[in-house]
py3Dmol code that shows the C-alpha trace and the ligand (Angstrom):
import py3Dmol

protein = """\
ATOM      1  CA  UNK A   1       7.109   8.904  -0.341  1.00  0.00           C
ATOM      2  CA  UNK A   2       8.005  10.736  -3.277  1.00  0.00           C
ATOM      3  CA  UNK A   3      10.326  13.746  -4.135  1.00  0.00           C
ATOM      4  CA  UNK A   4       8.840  16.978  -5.150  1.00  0.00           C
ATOM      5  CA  UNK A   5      11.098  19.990  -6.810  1.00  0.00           C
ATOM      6  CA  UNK A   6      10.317  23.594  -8.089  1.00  0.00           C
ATOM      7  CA  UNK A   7      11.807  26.232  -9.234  1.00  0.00           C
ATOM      8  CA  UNK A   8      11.400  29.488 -10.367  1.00  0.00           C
ATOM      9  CA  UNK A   9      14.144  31.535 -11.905  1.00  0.00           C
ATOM     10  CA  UNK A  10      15.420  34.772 -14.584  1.00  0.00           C
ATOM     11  CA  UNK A  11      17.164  31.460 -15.820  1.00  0.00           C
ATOM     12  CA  UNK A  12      16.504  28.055 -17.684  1.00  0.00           C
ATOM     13  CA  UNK A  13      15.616  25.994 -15.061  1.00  0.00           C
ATOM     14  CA  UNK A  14      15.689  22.495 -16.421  1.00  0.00           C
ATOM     15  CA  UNK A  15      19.028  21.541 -15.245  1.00  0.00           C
ATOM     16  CA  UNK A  16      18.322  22.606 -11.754  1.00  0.00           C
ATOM     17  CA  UNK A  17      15.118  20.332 -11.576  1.00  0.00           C
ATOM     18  CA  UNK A  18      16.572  17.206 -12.799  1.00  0.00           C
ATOM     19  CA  UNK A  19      19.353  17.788 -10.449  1.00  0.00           C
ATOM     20  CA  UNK A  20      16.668  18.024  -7.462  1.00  0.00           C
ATOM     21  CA  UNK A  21      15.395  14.744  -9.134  1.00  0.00           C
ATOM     22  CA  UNK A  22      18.384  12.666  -9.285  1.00  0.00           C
ATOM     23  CA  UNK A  23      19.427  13.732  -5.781  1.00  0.00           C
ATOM     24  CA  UNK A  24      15.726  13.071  -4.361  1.00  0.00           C
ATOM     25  CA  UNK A  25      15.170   9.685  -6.318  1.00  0.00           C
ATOM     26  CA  UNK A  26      15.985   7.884  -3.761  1.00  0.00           C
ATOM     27  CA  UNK A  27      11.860   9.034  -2.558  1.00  0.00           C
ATOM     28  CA  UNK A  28      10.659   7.006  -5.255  1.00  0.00           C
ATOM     29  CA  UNK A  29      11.652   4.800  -8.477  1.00  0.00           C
ATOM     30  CA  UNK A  30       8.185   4.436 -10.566  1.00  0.00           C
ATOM     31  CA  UNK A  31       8.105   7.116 -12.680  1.00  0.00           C
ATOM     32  CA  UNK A  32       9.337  10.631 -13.482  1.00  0.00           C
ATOM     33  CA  UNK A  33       8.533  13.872 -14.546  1.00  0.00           C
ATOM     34  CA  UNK A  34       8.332  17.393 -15.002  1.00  0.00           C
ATOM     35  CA  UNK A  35       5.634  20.573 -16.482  1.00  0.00           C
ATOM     36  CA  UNK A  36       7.255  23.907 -17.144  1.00  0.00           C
ATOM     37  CA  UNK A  37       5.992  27.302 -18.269  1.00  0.00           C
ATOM     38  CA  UNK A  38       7.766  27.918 -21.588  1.00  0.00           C
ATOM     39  CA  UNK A  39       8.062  31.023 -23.572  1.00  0.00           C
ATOM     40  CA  UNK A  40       5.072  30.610 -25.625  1.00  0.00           C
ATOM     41  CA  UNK A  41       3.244  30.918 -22.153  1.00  0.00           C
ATOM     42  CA  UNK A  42       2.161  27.365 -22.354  1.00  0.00           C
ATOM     43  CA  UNK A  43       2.386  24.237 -19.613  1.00  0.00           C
ATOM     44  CA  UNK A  44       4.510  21.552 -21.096  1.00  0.00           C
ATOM     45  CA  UNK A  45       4.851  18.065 -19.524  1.00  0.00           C
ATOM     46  CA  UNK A  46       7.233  15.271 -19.906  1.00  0.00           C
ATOM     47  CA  UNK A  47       6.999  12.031 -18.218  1.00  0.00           C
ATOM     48  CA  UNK A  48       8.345   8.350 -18.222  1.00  0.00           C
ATOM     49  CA  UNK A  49       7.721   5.560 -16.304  1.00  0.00           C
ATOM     50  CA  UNK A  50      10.787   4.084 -14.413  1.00  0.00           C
ATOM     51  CA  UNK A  51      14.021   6.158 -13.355  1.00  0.00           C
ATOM     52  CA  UNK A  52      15.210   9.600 -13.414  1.00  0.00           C
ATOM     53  CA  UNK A  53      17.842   8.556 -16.396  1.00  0.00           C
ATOM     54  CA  UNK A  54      14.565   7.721 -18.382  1.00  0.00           C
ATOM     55  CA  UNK A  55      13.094  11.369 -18.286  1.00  0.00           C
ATOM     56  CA  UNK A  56      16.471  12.423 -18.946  1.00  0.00           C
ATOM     57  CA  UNK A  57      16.510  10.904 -21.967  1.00  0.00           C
ATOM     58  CA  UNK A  58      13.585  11.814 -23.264  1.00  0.00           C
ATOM     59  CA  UNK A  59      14.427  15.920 -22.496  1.00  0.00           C
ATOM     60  CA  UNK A  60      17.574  15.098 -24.222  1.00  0.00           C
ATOM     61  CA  UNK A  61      15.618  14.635 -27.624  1.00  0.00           C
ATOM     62  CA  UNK A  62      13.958  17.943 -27.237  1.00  0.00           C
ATOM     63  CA  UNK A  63      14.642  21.604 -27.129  1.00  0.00           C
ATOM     64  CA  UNK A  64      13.035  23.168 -24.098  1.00  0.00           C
ATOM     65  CA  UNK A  65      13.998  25.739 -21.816  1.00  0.00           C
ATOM     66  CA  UNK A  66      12.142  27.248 -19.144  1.00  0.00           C
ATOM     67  CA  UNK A  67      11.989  29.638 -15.886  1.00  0.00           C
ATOM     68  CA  UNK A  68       9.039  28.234 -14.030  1.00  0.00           C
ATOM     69  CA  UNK A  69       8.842  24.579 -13.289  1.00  0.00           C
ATOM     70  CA  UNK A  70       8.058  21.899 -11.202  1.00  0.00           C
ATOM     71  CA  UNK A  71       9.226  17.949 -10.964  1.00  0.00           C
ATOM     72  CA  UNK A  72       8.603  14.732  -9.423  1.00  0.00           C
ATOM     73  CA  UNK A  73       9.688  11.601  -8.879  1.00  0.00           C
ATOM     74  CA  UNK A  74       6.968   8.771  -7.713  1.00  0.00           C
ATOM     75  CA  UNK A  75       6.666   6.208  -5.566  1.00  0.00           C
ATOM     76  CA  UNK A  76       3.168   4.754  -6.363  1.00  0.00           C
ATOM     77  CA  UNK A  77       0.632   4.924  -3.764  1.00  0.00           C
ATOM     78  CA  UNK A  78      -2.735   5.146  -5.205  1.00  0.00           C
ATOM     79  CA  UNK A  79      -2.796   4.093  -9.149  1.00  0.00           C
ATOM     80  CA  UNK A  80      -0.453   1.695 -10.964  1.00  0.00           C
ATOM     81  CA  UNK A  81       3.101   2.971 -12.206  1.00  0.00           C
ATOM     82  CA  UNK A  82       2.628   3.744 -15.296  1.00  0.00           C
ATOM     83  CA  UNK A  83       2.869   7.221 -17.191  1.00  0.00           C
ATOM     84  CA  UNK A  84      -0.895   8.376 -17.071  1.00  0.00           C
ATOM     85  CA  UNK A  85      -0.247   8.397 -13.148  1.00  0.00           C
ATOM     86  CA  UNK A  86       2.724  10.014 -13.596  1.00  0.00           C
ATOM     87  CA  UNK A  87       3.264  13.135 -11.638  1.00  0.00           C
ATOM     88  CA  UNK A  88       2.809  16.099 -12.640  1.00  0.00           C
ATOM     89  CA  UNK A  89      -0.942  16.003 -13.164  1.00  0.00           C
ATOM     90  CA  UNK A  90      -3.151  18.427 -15.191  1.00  0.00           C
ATOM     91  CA  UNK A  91      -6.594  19.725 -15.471  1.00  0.00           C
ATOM     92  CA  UNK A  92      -6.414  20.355 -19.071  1.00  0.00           C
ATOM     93  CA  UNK A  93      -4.003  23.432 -20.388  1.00  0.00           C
ATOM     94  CA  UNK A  94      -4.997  24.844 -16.810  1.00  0.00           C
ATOM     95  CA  UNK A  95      -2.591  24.144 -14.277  1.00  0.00           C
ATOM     96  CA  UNK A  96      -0.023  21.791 -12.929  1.00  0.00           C
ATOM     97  CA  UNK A  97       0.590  19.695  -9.704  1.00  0.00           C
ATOM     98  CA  UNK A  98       3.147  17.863  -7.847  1.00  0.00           C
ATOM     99  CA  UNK A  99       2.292  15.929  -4.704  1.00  0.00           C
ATOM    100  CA  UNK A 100       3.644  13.855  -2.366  1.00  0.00           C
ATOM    101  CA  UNK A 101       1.497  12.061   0.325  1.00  0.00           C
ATOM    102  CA  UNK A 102      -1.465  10.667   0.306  1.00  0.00           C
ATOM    103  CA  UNK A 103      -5.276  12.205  -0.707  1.00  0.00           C
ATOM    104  CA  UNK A 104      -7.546  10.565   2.222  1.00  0.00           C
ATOM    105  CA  UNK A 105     -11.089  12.051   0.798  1.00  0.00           C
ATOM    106  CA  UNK A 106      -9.884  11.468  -3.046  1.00  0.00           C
ATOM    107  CA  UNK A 107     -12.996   9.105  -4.160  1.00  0.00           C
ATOM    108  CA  UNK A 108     -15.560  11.377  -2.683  1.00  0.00           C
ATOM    109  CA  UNK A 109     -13.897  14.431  -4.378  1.00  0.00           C
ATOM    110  CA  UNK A 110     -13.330  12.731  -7.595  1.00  0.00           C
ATOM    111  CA  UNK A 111     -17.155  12.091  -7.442  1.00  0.00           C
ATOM    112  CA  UNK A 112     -17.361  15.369  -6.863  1.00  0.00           C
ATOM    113  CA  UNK A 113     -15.491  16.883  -9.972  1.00  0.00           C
ATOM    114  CA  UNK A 114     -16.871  14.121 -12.297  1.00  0.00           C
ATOM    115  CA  UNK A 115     -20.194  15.278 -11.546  1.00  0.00           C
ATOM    116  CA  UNK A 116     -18.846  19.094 -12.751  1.00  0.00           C
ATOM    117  CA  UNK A 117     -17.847  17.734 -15.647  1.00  0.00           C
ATOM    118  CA  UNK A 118     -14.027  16.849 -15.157  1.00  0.00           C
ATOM    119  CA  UNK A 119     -12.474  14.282 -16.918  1.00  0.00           C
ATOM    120  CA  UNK A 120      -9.851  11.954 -14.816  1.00  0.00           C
ATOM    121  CA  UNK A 121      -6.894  10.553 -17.108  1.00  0.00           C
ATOM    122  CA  UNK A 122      -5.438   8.916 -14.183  1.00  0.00           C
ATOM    123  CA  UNK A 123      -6.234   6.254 -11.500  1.00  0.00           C
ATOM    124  CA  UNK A 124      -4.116   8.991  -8.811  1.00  0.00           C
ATOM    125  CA  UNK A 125      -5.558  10.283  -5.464  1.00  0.00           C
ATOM    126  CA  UNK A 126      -3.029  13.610  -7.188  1.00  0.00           C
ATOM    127  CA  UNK A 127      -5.246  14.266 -10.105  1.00  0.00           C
ATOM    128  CA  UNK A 128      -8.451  15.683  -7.822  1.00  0.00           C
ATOM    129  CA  UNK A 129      -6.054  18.769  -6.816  1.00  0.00           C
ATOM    130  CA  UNK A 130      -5.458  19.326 -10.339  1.00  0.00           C
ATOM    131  CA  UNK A 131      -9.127  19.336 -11.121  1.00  0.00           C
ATOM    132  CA  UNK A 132      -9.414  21.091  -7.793  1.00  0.00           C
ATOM    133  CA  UNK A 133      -7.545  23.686  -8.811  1.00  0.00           C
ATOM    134  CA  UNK A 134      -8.642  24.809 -12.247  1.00  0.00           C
ATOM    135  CA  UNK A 135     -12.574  24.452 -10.878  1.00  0.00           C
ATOM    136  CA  UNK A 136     -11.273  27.351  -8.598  1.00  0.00           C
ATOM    137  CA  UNK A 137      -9.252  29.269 -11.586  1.00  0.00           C
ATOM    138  CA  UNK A 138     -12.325  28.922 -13.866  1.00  0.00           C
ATOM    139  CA  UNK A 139     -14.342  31.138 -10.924  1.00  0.00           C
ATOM    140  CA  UNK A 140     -11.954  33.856 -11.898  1.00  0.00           C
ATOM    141  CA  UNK A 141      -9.751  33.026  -8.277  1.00  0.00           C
ATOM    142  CA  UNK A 142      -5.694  33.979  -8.920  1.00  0.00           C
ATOM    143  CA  UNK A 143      -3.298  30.593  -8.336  1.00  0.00           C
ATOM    144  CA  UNK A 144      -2.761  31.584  -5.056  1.00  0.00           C
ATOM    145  CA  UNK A 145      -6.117  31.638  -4.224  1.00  0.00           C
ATOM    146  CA  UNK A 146      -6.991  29.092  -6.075  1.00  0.00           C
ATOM    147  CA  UNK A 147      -4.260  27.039  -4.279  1.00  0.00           C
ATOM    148  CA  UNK A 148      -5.559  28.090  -0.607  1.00  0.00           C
ATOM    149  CA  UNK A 149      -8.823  27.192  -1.438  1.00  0.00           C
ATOM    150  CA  UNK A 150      -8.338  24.007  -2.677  1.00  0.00           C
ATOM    151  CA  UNK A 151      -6.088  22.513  -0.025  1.00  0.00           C
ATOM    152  CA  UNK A 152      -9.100  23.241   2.661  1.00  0.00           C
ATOM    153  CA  UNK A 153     -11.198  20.703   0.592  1.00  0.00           C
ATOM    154  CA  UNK A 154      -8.344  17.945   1.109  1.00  0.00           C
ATOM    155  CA  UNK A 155      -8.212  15.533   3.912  1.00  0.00           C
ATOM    156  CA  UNK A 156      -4.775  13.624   4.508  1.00  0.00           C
ATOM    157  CA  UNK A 157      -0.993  14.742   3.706  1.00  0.00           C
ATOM    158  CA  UNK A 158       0.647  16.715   1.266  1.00  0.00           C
ATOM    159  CA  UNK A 159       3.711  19.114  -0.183  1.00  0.00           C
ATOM    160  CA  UNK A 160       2.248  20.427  -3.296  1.00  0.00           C
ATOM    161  CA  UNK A 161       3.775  22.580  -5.561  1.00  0.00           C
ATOM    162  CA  UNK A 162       1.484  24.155  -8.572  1.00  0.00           C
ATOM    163  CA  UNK A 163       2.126  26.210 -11.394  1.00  0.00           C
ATOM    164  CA  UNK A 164      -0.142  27.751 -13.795  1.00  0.00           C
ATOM    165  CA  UNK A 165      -0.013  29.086 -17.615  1.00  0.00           C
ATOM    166  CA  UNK A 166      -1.122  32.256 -16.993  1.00  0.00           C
ATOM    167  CA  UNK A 167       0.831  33.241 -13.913  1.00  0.00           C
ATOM    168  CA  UNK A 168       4.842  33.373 -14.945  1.00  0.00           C
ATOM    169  CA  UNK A 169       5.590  34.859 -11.387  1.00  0.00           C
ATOM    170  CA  UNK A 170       4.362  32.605  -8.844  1.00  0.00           C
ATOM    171  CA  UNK A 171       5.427  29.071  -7.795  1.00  0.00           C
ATOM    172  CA  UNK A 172       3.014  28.431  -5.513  1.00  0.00           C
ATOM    173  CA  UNK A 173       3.626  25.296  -2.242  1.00  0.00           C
ATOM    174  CA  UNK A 174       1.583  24.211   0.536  1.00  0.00           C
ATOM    175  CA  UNK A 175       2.118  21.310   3.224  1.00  0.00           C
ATOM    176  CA  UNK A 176       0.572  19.500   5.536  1.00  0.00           C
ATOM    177  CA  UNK A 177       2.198  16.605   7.092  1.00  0.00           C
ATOM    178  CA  UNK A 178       4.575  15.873   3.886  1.00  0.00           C
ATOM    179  CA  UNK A 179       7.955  17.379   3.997  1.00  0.00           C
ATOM    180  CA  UNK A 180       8.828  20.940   1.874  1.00  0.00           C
ATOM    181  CA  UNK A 181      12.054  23.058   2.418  1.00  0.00           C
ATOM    182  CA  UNK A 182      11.908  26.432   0.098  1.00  0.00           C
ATOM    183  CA  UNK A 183      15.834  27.700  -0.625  1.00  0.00           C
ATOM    184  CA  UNK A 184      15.566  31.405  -1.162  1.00  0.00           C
ATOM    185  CA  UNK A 185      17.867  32.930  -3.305  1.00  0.00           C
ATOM    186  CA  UNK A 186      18.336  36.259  -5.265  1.00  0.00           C
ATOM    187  CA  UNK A 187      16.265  36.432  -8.480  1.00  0.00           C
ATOM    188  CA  UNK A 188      15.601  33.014  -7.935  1.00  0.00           C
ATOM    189  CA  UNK A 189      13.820  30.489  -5.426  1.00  0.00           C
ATOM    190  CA  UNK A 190      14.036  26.723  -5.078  1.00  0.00           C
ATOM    191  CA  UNK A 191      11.366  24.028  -3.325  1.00  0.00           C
ATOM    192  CA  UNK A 192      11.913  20.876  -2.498  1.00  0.00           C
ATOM    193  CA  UNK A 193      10.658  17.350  -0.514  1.00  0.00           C
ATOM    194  CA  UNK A 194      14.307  17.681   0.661  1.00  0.00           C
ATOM    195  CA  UNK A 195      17.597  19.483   0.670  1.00  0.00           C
ATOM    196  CA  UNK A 196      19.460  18.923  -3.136  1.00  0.00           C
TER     197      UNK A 196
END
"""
ligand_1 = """\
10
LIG
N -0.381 9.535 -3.719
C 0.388 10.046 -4.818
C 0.539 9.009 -5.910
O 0.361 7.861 -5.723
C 1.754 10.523 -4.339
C 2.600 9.369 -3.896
C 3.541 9.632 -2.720
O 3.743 10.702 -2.240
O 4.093 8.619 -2.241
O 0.818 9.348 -7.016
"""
view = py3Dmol.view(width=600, height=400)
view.addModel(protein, "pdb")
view.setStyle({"model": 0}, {"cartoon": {"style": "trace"}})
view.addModel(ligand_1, "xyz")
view.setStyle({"model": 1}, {"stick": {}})
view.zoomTo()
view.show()
C-alpha cells in the first residue's frame, strides 16, 4: 500500500504534492518522492529514503517550482527500501511513474525490456512501466497512448500516474484494482490514492 499524488496546475505545484504526501503517509513509511516538469521542459526527481519530513528537507535546499508533477510515498513490496527503489521511477530523461500495487508478470517483462536494451536501476516490480512506457514513446505513440498501451501488457494491480517531458498538458492515471480519486478543479486537477 502506498500513496500516490498528482497534480497538474497554471500554478507551482510543489506545496500541493507534499501536502497529498504528508496526509497519505500513513500508506507507507520507506521512502519518498517526487518528479516534476520544470520550466526548462525537463523531468526532475527528488527522493529520500525514510519519511515525508526527509524529502521535505531535501526540497527545502533547492529552488524548484513546477506545474506538472507527481509524488509518492512507499511502502516496499518488491525491492529493498532504499532510494534507487524509490518511487518515482524513470526510463531515462523519458518519462515518469508512480505506482501503487503490485506488478504480477514483472520478471518476465523485465526480461523482456532487458533484452531491448533497457537498463533497470532498481530491484522494483514499478520500474518495467517506466521502461514500458518510453519503449512505447520511442515508437512515436503520444503519453496517452503510450500509457493505454502499456497497462494491457501488465498483469496484477495498479493506480499509476505518469508524466512525461515533452507533454506539459497531460497528467495521465490508470487503475486497476489499486485505489485513485481525481479532484477536478478549474485550471487545475488533482489525483490521488486517497482524499487529501
Ligand atoms: N510494488 C511497488 C513497490 O514495491 C509499489 C508498492 C505498493 O504499492 O505497496 O515499489
Amino acid at each position: 500500500m502506498c500513496g500516490i499524488v498528482g497534480v497538474i496546475a497554471e500554478r507551482n505545484i510543489i506545496p500541493i504534492l507534499m501536502e497529498g504526501l504528508r496526509r497519505l503517509e500513513y500508506r507507507g513509511y520507506d521512502s519518498a518522492g517526487i518528479a516534476v516538469r520544470n520550466q526548462d521542459a525537463r523531468l526532475q526527481r527528488i527522493r529520500s529514503v525514510g519519511k515525508v519530513a526527509e524529502l521535505q528537507h531535501l526540497l527545502d535546499q533547492r529552488e524548484i517550482e513546477a506545474p506538472l508533477g507527481i509524488a509518492h510515498t512507499r511502502w516496499a513490496t518488491h525491492g529493498m527500501p532504499a532510494e534507487r527503489n524509490a518511487h518515482p521511477h524513470m526510463s531515462g530523461e523519458q518519462v515518469a511513474v508512480v505506482h501503487n500495487g503490485i506488478i504480477e508478470n514483472h520478471a518476465e517483462l523485465r526480461a523482456e525490456l532487458q533484452q531491448k536494451g533497457f537498463v533497470f536501476s532498481s530491484e522494483t516490480d514499478t520500474e518495467v512501466i517506466a521502461h514500458l512506457l518510453a519503449a512505447l514513446l520511442a515508437e512515436g505513440q503520444g503519453i496517452l497512448d503510450a500509457t493505454r498501451n502499456a497497462v494491457a501488457h501488465l498483469v496484477g494491480a495498479y493506480a499509476l500516474a505518469v508524466i512525461s517531458p515533452d507533454d506539459p498538458d497531460h497528467l495521465i492515471v490508470s487503475r486497476a484494482g489499486s485505489p485513485l480519486v481525481i479532484g477536478v478543479g478549474v485550471g487545475e486537477h488533482f489525483i490521488a490514492s486517497d482524499v487529501f
